[in-house]
Structures are given as C-alpha cells and as structure tokens.
PDB file of N, CA, C, O and CB in Angstrom:
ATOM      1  N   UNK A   1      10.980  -5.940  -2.313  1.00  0.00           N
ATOM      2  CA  UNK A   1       9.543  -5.825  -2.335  1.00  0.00           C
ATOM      3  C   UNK A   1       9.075  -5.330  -0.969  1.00  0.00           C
ATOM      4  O   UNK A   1       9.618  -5.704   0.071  1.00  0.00           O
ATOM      5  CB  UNK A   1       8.882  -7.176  -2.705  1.00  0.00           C
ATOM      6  N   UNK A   2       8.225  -4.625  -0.998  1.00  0.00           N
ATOM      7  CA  UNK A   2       7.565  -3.751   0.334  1.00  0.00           C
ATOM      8  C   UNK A   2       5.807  -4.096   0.365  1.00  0.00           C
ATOM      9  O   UNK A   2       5.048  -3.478  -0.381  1.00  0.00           O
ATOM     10  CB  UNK A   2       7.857  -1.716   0.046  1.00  0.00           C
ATOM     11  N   UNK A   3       5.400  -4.968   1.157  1.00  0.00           N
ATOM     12  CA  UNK A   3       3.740  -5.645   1.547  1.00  0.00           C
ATOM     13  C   UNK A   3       3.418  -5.462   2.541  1.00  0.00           C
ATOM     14  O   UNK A   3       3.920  -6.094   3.470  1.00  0.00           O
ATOM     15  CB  UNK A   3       3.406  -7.016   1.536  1.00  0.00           C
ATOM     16  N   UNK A   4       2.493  -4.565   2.736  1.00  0.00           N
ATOM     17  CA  UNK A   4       1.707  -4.320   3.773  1.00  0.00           C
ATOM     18  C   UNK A   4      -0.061  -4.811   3.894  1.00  0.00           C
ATOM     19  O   UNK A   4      -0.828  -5.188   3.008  1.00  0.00           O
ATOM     20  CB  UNK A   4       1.903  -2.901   3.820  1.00  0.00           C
ATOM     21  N   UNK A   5      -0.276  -4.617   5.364  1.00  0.00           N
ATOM     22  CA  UNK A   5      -1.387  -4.992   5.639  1.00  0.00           C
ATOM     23  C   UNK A   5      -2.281  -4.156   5.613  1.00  0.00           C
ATOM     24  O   UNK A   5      -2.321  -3.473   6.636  1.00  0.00           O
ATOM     25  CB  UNK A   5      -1.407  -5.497   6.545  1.00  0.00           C
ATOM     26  N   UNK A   6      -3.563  -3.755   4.315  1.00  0.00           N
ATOM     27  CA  UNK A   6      -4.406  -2.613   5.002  1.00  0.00           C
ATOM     28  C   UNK A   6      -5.628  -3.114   5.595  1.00  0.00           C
ATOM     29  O   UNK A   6      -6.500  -3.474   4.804  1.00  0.00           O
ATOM     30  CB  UNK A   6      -4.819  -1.495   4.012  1.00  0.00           C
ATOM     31  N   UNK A   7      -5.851  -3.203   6.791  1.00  0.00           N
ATOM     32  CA  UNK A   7      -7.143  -3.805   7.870  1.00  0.00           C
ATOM     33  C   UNK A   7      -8.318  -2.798   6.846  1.00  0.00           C
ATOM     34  O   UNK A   7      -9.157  -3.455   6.231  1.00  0.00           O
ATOM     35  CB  UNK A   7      -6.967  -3.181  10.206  1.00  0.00           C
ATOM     36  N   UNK A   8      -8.337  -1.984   6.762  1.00  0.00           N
ATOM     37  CA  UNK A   8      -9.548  -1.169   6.005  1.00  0.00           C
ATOM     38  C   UNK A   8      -9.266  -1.259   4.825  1.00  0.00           C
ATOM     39  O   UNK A   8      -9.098  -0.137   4.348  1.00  0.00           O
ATOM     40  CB  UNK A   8      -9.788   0.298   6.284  1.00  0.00           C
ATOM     41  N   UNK A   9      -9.053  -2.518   3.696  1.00  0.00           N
ATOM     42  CA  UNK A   9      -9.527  -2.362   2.814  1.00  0.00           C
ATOM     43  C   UNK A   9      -9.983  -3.610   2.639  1.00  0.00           C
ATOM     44  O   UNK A   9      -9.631  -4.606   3.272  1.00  0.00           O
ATOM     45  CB  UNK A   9      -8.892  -1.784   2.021  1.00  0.00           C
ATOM     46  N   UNK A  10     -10.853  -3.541   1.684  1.00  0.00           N
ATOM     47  CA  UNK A  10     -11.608  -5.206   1.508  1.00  0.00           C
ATOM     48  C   UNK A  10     -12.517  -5.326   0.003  1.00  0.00           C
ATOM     49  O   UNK A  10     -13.225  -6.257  -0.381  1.00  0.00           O
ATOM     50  CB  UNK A  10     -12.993  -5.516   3.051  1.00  0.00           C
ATOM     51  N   UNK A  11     -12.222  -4.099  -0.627  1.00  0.00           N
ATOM     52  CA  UNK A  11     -13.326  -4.076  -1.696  1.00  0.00           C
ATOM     53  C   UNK A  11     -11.996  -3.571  -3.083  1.00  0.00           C
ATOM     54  O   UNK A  11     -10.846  -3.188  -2.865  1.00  0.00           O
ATOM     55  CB  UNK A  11     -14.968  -2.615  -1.211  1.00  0.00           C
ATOM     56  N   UNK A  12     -12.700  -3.758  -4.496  1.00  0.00           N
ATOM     57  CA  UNK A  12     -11.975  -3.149  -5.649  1.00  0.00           C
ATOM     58  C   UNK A  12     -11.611  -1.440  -5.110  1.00  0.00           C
ATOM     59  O   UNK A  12     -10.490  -1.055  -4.779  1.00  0.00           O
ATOM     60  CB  UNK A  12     -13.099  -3.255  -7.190  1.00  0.00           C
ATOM     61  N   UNK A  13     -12.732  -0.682  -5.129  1.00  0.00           N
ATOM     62  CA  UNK A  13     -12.862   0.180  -4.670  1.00  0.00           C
ATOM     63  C   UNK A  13     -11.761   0.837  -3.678  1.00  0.00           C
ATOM     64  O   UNK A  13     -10.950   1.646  -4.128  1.00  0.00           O
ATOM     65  CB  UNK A  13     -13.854  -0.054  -4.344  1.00  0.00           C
ATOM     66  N   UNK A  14     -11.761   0.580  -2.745  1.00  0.00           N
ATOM     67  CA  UNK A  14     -10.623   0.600  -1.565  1.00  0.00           C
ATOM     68  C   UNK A  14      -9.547   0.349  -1.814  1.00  0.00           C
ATOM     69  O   UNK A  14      -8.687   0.969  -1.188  1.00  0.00           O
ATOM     70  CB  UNK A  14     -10.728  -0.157  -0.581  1.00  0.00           C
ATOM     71  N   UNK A  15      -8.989  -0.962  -3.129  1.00  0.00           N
ATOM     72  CA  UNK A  15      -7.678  -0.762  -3.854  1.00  0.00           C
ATOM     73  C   UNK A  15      -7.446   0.184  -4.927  1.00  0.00           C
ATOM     74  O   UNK A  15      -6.428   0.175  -5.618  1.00  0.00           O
ATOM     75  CB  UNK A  15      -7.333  -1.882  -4.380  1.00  0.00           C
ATOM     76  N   UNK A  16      -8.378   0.976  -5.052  1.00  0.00           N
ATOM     77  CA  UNK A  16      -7.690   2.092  -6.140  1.00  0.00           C
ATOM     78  C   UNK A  16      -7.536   2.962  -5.311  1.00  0.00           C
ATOM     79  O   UNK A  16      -6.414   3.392  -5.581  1.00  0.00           O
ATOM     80  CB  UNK A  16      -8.475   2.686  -7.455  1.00  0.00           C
ATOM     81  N   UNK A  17      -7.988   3.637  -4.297  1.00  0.00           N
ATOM     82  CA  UNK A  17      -7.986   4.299  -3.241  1.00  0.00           C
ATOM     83  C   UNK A  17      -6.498   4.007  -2.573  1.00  0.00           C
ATOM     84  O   UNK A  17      -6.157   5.046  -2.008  1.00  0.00           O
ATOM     85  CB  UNK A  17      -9.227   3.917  -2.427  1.00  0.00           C
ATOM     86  N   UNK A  18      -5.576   3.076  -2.438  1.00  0.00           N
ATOM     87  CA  UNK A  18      -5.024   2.245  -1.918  1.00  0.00           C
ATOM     88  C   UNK A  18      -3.729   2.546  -3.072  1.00  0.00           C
ATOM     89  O   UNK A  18      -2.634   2.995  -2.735  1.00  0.00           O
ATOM     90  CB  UNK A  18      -5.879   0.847  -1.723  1.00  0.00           C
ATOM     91  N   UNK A  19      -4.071   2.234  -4.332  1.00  0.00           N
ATOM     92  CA  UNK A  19      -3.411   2.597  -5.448  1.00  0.00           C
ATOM     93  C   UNK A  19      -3.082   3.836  -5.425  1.00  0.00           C
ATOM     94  O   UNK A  19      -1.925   4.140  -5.714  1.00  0.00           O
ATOM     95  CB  UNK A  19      -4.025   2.356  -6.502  1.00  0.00           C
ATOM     96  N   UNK A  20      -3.782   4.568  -5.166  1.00  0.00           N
ATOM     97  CA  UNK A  20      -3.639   6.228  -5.613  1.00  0.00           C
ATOM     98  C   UNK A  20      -2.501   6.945  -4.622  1.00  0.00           C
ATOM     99  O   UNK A  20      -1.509   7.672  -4.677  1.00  0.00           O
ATOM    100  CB  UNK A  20      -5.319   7.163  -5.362  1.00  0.00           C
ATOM    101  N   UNK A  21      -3.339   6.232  -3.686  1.00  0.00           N
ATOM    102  CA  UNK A  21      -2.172   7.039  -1.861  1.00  0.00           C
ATOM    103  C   UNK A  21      -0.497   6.720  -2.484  1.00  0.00           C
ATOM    104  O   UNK A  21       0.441   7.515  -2.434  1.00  0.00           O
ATOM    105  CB  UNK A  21      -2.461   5.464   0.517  1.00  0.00           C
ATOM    106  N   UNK A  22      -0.483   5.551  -2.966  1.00  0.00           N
ATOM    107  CA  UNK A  22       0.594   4.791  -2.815  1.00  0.00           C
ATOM    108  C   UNK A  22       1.422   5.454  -4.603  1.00  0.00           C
ATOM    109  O   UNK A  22       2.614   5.455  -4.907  1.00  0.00           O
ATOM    110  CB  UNK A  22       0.025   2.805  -2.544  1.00  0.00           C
ATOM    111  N   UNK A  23       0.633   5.765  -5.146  1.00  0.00           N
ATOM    112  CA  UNK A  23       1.091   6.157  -6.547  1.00  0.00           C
ATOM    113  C   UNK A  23       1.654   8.111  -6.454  1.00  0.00           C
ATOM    114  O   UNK A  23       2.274   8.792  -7.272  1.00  0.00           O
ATOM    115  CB  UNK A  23      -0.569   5.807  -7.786  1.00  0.00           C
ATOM    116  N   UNK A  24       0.985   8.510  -4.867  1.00  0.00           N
ATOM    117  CA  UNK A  24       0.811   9.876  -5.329  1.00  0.00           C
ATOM    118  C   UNK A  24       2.611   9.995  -4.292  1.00  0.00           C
ATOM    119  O   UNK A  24       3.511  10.758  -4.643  1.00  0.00           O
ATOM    120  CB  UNK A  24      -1.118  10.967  -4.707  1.00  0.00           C
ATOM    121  N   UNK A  25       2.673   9.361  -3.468  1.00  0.00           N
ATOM    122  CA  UNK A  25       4.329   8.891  -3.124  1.00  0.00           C
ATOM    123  C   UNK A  25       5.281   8.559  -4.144  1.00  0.00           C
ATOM    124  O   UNK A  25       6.270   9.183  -4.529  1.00  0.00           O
ATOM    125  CB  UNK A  25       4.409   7.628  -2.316  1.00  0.00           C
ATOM    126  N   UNK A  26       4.795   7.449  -4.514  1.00  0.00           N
ATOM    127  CA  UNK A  26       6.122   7.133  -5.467  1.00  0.00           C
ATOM    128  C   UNK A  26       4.987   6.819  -7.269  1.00  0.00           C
ATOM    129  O   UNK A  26       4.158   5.982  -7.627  1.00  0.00           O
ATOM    130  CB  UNK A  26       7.333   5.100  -4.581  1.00  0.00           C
ATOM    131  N   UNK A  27       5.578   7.941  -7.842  1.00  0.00           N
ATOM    132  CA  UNK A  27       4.386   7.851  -9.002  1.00  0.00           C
ATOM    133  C   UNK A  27       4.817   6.518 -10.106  1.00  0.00           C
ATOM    134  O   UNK A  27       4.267   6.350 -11.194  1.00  0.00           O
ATOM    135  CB  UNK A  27       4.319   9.579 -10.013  1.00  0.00           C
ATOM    136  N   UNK A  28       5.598   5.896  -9.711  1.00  0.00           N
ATOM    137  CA  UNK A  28       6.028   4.806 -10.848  1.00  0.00           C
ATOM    138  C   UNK A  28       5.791   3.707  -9.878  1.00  0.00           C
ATOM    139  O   UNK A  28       6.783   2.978  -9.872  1.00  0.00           O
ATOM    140  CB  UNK A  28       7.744   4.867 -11.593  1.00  0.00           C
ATOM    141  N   UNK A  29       4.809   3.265  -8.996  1.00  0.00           N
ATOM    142  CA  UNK A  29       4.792   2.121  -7.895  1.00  0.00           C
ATOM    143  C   UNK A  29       3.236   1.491  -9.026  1.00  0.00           C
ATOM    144  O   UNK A  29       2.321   2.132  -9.545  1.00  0.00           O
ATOM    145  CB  UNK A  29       4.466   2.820  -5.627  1.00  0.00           C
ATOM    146  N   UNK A  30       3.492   0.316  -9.024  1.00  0.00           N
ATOM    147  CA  UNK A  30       2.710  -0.799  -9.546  1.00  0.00           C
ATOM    148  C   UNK A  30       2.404  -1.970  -8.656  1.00  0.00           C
ATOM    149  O   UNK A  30       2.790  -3.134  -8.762  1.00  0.00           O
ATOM    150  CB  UNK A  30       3.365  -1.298 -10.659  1.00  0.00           C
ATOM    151  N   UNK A  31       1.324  -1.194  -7.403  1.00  0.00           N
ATOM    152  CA  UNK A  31       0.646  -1.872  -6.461  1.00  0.00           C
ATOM    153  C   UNK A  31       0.204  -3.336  -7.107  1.00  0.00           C
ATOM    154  O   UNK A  31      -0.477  -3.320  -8.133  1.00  0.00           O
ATOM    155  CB  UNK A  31      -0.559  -0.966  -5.980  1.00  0.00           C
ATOM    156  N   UNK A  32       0.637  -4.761  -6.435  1.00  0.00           N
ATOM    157  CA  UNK A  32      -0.307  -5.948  -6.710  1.00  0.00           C
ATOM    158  C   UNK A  32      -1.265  -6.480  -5.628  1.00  0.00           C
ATOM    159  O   UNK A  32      -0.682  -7.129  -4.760  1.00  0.00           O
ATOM    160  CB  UNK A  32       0.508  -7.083  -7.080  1.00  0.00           C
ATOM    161  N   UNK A  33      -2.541  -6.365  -5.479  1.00  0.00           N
ATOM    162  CA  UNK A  33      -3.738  -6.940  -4.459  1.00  0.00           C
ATOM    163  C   UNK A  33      -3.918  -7.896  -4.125  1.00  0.00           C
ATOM    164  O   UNK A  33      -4.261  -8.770  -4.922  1.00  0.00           O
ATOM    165  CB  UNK A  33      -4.777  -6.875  -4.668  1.00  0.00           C
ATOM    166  N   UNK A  34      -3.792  -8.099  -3.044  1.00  0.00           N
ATOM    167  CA  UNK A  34      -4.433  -9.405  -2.295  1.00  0.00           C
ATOM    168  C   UNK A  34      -5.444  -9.017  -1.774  1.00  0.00           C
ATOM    169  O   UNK A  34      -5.076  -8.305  -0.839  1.00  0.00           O
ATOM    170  CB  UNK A  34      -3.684 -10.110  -1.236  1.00  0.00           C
ATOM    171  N   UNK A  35      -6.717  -9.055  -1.813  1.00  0.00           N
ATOM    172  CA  UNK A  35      -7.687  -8.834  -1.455  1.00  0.00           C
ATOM    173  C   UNK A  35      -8.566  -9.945  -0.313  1.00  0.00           C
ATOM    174  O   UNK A  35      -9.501  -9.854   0.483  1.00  0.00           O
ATOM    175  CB  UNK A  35      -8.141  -8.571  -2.611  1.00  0.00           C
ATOM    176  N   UNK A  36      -7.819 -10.775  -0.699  1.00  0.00           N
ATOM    177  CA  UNK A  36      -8.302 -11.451   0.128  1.00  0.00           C
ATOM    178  C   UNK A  36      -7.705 -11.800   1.846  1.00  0.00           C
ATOM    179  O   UNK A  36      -8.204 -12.267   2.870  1.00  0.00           O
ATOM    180  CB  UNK A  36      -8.390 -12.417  -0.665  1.00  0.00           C
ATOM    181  N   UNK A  37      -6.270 -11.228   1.393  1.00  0.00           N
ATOM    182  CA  UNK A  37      -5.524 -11.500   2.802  1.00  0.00           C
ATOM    183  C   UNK A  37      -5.502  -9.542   3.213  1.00  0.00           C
ATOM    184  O   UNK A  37      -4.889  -9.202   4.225  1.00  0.00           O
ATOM    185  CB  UNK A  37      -3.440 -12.551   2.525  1.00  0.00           C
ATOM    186  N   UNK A  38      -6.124  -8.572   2.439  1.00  0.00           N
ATOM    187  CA  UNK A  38      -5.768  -7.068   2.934  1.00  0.00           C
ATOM    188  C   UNK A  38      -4.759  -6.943   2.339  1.00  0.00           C
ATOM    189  O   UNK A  38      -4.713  -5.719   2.210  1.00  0.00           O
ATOM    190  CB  UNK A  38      -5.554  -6.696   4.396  1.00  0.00           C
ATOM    191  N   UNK A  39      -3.729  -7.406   1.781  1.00  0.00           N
ATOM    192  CA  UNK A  39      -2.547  -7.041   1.513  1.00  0.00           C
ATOM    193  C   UNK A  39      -2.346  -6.186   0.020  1.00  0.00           C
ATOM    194  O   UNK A  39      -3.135  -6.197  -0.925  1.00  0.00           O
ATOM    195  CB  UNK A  39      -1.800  -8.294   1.622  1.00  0.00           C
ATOM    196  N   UNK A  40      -1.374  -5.635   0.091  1.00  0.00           N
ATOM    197  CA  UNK A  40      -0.615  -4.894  -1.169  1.00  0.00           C
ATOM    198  C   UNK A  40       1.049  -5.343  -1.270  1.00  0.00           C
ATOM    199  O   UNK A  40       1.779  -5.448  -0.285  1.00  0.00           O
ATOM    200  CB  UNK A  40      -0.711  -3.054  -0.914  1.00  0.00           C
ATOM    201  N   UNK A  41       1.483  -5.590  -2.738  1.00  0.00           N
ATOM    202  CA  UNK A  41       2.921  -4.888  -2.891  1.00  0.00           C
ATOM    203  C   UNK A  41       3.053  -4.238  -3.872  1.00  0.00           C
ATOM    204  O   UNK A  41       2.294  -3.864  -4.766  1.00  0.00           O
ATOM    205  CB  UNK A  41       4.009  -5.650  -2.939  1.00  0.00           C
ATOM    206  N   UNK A  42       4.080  -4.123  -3.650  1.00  0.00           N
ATOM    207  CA  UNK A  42       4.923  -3.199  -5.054  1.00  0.00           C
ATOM    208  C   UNK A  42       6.646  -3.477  -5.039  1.00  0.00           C
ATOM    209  O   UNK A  42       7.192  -4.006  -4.070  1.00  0.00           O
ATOM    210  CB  UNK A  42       4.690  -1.108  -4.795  1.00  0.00           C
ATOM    211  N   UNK A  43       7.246  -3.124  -6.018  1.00  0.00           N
ATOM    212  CA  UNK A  43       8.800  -3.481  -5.966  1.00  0.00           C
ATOM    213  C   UNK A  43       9.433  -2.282  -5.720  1.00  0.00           C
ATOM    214  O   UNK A  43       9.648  -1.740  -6.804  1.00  0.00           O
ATOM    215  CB  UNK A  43       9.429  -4.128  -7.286  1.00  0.00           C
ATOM    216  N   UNK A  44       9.781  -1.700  -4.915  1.00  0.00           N
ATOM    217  CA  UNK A  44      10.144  -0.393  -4.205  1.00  0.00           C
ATOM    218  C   UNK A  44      11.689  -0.602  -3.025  1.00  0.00           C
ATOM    219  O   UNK A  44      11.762  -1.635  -2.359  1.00  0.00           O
ATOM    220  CB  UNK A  44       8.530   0.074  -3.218  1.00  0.00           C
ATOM    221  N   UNK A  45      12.416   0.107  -2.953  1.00  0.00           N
ATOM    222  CA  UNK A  45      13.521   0.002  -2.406  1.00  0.00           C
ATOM    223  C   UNK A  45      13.190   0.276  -0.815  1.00  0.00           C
ATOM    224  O   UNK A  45      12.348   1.119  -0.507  1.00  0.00           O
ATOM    225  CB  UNK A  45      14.512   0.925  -3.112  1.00  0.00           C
ATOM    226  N   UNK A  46      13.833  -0.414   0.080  1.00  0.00           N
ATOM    227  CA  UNK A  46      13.084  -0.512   1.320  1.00  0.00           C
ATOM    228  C   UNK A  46      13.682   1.111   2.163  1.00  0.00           C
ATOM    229  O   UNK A  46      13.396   1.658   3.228  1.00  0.00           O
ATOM    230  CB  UNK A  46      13.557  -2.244   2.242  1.00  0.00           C
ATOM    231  N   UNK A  47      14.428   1.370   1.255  1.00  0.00           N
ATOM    232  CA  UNK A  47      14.220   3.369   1.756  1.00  0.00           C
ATOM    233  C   UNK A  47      12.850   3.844   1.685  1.00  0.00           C
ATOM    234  O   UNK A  47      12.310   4.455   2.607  1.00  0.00           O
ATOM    235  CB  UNK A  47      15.063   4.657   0.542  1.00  0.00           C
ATOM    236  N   UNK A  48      12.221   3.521   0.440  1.00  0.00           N
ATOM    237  CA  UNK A  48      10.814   4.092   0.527  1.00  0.00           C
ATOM    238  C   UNK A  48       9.875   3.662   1.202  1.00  0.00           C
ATOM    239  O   UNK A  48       8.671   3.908   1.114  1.00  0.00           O
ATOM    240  CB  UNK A  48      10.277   4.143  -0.455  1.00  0.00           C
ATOM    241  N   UNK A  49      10.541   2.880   2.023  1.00  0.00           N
ATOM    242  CA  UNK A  49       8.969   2.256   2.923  1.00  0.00           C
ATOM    243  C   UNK A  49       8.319   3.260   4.023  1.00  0.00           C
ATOM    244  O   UNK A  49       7.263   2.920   4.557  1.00  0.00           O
ATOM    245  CB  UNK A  49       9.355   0.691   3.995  1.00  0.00           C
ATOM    246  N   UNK A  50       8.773   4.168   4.277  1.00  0.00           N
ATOM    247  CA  UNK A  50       8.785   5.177   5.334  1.00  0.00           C
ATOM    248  C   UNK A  50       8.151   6.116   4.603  1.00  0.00           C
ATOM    249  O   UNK A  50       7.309   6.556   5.386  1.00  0.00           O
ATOM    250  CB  UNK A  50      10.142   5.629   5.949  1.00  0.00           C
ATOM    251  N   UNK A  51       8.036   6.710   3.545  1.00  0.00           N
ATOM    252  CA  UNK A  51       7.262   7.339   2.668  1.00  0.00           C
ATOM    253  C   UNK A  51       5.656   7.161   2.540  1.00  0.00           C
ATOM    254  O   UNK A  51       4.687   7.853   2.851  1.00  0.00           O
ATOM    255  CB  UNK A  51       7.828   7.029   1.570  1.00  0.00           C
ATOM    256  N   UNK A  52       5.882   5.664   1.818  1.00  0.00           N
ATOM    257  CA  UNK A  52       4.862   5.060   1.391  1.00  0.00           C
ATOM    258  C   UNK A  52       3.857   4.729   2.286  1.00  0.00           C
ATOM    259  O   UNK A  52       2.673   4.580   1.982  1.00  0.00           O
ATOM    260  CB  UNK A  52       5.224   4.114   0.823  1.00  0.00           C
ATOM    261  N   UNK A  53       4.376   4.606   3.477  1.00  0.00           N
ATOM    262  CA  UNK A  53       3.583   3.790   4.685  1.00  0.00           C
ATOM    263  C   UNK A  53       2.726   5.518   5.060  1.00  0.00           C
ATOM    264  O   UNK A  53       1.535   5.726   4.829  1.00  0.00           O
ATOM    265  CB  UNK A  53       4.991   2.821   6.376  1.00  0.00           C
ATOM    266  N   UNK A  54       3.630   6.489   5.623  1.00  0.00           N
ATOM    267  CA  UNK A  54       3.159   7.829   5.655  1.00  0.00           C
ATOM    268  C   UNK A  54       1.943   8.122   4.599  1.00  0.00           C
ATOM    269  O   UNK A  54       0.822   8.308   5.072  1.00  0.00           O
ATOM    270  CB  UNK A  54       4.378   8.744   5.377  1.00  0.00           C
ATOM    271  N   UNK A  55       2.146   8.172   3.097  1.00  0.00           N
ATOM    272  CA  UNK A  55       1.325   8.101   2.397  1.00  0.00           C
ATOM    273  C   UNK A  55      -0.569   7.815   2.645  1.00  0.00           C
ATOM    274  O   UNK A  55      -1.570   8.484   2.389  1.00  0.00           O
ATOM    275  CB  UNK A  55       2.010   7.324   1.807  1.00  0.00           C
ATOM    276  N   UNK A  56      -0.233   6.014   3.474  1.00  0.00           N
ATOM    277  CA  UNK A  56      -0.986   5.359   3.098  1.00  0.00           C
ATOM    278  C   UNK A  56      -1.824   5.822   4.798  1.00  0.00           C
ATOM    279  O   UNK A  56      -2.907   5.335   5.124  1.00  0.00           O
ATOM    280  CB  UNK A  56      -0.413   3.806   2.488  1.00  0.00           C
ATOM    281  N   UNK A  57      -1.464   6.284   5.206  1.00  0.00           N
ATOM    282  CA  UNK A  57      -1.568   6.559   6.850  1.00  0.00           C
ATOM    283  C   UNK A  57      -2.399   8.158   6.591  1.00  0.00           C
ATOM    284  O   UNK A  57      -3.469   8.485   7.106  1.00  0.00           O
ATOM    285  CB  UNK A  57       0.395   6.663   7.887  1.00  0.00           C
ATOM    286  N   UNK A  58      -1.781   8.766   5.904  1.00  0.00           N
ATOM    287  CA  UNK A  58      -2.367   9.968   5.260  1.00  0.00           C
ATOM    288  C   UNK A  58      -3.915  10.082   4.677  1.00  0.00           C
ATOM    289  O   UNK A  58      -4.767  10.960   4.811  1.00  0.00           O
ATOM    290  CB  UNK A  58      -1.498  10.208   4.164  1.00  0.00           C
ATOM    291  N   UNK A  59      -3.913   8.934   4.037  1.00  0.00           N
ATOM    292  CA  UNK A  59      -5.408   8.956   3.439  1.00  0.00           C
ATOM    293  C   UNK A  59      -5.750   8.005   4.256  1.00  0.00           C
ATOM    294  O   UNK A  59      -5.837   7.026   3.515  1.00  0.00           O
ATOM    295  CB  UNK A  59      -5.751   8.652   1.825  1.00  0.00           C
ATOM    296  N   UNK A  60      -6.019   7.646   5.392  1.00  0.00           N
ATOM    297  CA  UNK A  60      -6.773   7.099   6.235  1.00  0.00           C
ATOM    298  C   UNK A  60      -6.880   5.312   5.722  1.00  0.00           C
ATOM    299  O   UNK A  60      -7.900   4.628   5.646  1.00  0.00           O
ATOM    300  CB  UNK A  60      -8.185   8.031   6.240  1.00  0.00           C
ATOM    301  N   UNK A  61      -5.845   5.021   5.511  1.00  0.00           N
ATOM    302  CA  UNK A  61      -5.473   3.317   5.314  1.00  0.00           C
ATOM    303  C   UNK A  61      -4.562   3.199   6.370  1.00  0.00           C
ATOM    304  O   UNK A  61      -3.553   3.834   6.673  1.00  0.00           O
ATOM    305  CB  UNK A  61      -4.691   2.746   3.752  1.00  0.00           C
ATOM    306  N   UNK A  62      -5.383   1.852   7.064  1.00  0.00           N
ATOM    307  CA  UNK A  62      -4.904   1.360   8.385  1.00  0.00           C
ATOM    308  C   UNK A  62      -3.356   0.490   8.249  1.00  0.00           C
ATOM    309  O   UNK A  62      -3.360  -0.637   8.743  1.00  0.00           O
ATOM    310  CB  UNK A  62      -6.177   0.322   9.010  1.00  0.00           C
ATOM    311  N   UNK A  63      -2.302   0.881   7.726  1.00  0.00           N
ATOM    312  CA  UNK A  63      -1.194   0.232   6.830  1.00  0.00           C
ATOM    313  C   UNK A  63      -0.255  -0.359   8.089  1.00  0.00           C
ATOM    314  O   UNK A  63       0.330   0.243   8.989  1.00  0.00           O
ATOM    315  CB  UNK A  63      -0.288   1.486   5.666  1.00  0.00           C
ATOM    316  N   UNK A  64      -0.328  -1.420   7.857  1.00  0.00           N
ATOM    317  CA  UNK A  64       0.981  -2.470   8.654  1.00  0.00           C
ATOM    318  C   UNK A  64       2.040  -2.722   7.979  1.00  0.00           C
ATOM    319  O   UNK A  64       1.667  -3.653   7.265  1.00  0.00           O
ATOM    320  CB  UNK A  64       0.623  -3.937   9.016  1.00  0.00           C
ATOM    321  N   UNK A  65       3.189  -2.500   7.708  1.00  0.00           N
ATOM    322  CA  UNK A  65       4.124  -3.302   6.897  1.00  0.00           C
ATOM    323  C   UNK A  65       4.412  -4.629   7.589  1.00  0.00           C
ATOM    324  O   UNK A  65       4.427  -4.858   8.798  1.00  0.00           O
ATOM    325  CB  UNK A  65       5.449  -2.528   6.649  1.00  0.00           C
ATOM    326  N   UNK A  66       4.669  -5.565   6.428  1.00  0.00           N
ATOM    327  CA  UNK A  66       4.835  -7.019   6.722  1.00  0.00           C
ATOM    328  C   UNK A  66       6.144  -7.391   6.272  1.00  0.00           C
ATOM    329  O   UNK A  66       6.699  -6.821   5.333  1.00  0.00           O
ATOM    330  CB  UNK A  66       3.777  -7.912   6.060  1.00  0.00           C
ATOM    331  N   UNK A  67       6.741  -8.510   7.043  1.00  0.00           N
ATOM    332  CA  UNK A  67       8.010  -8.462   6.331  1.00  0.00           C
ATOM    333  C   UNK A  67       8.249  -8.905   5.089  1.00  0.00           C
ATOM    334  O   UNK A  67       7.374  -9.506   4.465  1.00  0.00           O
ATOM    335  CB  UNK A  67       8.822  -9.014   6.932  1.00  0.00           C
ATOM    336  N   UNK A  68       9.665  -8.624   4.493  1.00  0.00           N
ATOM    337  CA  UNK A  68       9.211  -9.621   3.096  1.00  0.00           C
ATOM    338  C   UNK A  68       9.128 -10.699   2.991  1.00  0.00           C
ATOM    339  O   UNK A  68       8.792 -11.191   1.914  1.00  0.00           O
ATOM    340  CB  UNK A  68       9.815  -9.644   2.122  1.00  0.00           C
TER     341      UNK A  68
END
C-alpha cells in the first residue's frame, strides 16, 4: 500500500482532483480518502510510488509519501 499526505486537499472536490492525477498514472489505482487526516491510498507496488507521487506533484497536489 502507498499513503500519502496531500497538505492542499481538504474538500470532496480536491479528492477527485486527487483521484484523477493519481488514476491518469496508474489507470487501475482505487484511491481511499482520509479527509480528515489529508491522506490518500491505494494498493500499488512500491515501484510505482515515484510515478504516482510525480503525477500528483504535476497537478499541483502538495504530496508527501508516508510510510506504510
């Protein structure tokens, strides 16, 4: 599992946004929200974390990876 921190997101809104970055990387990723802590995961092989993080850095999400 791969969970990161996005500091800029905080709304539904901002997780589909969040969804999309992360779907347009790996198109079979099934983001789960924490909205309340910023967080995202998905079940992704920790090769793709370097992708995904790029991705999410791309569309202007402030992305921390956290450990698992």
């Amino acid at each position: 599992m791969i969970r990161f921190h996005i500091a800029n997101m905080n709304c539904g809104g901002c997780a589909k946004g969040v969804a999309a970055a992360l779907r347009e990387a790996d198109p079979h990723a099934e983001p789960r929200f924490d909205l309340d802590r910023r967080e995202v995961a998905l079940d992704a092989p920790a090769t793709a974390t370097e992708r995904l993080s790029a991705a999410l850095l791309r569309d202007g999400w402030e992305a921390k990876l956290l450990p698992a």
